[in-house]
MDAnalysis code that builds the backbone (N, CA, C; Angstrom):
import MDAnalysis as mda
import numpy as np

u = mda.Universe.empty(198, n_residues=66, atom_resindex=np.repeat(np.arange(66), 3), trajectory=True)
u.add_TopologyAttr("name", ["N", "CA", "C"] * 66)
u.add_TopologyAttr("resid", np.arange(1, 67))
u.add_TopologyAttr("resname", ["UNK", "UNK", "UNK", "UNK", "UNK", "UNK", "UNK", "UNK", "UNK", "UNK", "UNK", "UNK", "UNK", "UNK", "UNK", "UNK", "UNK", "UNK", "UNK", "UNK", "UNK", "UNK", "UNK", "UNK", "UNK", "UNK", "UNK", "UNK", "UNK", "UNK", "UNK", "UNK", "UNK", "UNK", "UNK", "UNK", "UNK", "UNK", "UNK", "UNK", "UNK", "UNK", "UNK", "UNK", "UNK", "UNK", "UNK", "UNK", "UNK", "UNK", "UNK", "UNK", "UNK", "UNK", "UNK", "UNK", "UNK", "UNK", "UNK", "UNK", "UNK", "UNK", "UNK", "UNK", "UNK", "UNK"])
u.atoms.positions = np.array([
    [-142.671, -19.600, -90.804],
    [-142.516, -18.204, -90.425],
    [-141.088, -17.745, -90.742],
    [-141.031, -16.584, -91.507],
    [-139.800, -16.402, -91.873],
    [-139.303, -15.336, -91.028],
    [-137.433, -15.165, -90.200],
    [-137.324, -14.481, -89.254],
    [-136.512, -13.455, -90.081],
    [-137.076, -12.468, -89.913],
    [-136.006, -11.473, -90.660],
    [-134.765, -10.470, -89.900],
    [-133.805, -11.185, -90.092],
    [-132.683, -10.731, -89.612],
    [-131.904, -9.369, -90.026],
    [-131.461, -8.680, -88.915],
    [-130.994, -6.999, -89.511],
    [-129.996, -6.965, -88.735],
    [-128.726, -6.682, -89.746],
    [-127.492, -5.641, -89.022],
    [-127.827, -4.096, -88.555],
    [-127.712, -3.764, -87.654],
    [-127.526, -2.558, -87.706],
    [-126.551, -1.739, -86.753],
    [-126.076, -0.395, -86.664],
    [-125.157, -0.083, -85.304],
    [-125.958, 0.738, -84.554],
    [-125.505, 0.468, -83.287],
    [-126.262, 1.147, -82.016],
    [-126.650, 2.653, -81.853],
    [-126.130, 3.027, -82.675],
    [-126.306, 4.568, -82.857],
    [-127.744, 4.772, -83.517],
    [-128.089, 3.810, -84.389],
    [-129.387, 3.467, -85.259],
    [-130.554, 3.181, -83.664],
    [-130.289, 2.559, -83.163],
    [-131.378, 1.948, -82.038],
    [-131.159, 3.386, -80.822],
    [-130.146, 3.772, -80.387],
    [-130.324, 4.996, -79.750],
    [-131.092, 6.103, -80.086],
    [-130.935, 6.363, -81.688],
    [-131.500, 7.493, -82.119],
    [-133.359, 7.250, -82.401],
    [-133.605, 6.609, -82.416],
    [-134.954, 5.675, -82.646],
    [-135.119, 6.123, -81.406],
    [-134.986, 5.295, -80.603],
    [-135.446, 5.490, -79.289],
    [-135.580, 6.513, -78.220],
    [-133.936, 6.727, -77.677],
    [-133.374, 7.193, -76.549],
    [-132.419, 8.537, -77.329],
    [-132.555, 9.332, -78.271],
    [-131.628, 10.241, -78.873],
    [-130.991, 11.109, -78.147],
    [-131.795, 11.274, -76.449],
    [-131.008, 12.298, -75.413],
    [-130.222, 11.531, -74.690],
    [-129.834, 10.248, -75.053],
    [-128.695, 9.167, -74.366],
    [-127.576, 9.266, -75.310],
    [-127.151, 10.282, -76.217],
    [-126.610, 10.216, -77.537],
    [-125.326, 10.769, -77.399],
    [-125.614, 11.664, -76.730],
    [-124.086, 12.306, -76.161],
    [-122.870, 11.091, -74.935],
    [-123.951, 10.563, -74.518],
    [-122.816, 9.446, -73.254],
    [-122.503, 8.280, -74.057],
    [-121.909, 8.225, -75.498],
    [-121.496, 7.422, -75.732],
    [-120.721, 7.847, -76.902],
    [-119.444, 7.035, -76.597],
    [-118.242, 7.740, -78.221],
    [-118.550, 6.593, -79.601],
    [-117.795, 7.355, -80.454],
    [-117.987, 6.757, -81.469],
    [-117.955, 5.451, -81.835],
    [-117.312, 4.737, -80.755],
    [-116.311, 3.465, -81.162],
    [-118.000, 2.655, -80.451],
    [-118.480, 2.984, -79.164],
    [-119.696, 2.422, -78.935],
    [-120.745, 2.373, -79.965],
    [-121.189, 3.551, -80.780],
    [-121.911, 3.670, -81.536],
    [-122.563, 3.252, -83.049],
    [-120.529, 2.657, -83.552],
    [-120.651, 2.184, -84.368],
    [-120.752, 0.410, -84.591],
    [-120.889, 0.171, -83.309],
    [-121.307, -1.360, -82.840],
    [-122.069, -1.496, -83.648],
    [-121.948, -3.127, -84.018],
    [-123.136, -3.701, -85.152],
    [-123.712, -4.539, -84.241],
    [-125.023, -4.407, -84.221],
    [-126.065, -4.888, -83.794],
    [-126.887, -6.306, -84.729],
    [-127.242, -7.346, -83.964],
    [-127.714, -8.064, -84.862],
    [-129.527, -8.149, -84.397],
    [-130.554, -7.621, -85.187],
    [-131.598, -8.038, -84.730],
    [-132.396, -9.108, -84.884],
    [-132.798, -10.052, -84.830],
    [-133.822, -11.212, -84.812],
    [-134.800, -10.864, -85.919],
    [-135.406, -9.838, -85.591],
    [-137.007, -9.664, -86.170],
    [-136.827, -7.780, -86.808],
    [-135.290, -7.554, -86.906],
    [-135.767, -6.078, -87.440],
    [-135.832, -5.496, -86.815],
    [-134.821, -4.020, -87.037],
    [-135.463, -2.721, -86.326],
    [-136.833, -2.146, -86.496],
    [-137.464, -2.319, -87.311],
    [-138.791, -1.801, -87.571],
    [-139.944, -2.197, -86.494],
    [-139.438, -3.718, -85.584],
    [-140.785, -4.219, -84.582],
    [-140.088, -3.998, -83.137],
    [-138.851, -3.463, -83.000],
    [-138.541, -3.429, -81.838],
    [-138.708, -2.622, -80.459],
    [-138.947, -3.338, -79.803],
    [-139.831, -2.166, -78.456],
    [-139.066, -1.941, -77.917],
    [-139.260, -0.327, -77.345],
    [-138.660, 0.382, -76.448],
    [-137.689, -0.547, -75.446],
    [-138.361, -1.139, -74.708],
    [-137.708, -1.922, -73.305],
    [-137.152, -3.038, -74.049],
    [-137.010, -3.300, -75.201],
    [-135.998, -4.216, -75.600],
    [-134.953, -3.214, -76.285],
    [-134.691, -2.408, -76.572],
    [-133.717, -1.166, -77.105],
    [-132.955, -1.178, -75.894],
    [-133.953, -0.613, -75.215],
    [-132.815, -0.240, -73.615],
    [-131.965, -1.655, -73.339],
    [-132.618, -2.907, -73.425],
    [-131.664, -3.782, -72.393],
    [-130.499, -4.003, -73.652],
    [-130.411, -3.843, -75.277],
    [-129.572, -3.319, -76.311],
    [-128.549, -2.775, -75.657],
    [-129.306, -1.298, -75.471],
    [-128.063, -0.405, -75.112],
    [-127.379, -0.979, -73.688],
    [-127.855, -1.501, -72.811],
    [-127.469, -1.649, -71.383],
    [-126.018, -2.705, -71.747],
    [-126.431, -4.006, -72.603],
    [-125.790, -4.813, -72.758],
    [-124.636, -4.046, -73.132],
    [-124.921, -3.474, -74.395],
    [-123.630, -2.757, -75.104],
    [-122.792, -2.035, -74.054],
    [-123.326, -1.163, -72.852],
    [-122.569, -0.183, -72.221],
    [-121.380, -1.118, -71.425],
    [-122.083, -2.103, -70.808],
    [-121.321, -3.411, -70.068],
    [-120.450, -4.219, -71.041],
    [-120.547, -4.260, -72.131],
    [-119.447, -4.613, -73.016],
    [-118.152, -3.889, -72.906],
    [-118.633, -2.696, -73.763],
    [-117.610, -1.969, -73.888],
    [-116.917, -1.494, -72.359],
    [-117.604, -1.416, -71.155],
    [-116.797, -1.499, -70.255],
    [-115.821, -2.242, -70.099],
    [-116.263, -3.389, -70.067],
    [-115.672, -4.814, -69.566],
    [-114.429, -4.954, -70.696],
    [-114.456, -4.634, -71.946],
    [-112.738, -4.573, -72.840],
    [-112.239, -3.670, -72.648],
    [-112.957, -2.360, -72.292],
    [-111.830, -0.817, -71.578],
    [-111.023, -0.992, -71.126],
    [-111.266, -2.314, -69.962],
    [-109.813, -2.331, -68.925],
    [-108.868, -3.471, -69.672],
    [-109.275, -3.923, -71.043],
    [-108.440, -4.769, -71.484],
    [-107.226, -4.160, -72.582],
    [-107.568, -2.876, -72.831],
    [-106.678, -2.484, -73.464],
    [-105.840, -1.676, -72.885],
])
């Protein structure tokens, strides 16, 4: 079984999904590269969200590092 792996940035998986979540996040979040397993093309909703969730808790968590 071959796994097909995809870069992509979060702005790509927001707009797919969640596009009225588009405004609460700046550029520097958005242009996050994302790595997918199996492709944006098979990815479900409730795996997008826990995407974005992860990402929001990232970028929190280095905010206070700079």
């Amino acid at each position: 079984m071959d796994v097909e792996m995809e870069t992509v940035k979060l702005e790509q998986i927001v707009m797919k999904w969640f596009p009225d979540m588009l405004p609460f996040f700046n550029q520097r979040e958005l242009n996050s590269m994302i790595v997918l397993r199996d492709g944006l093309t098979i990815l479900e909703p409730e795996d997008a969200m826990e995407i974005i969730q992860f990402s929001i808790c990232e970028h929190q968590s280095t905010g206070f590092l700079h």
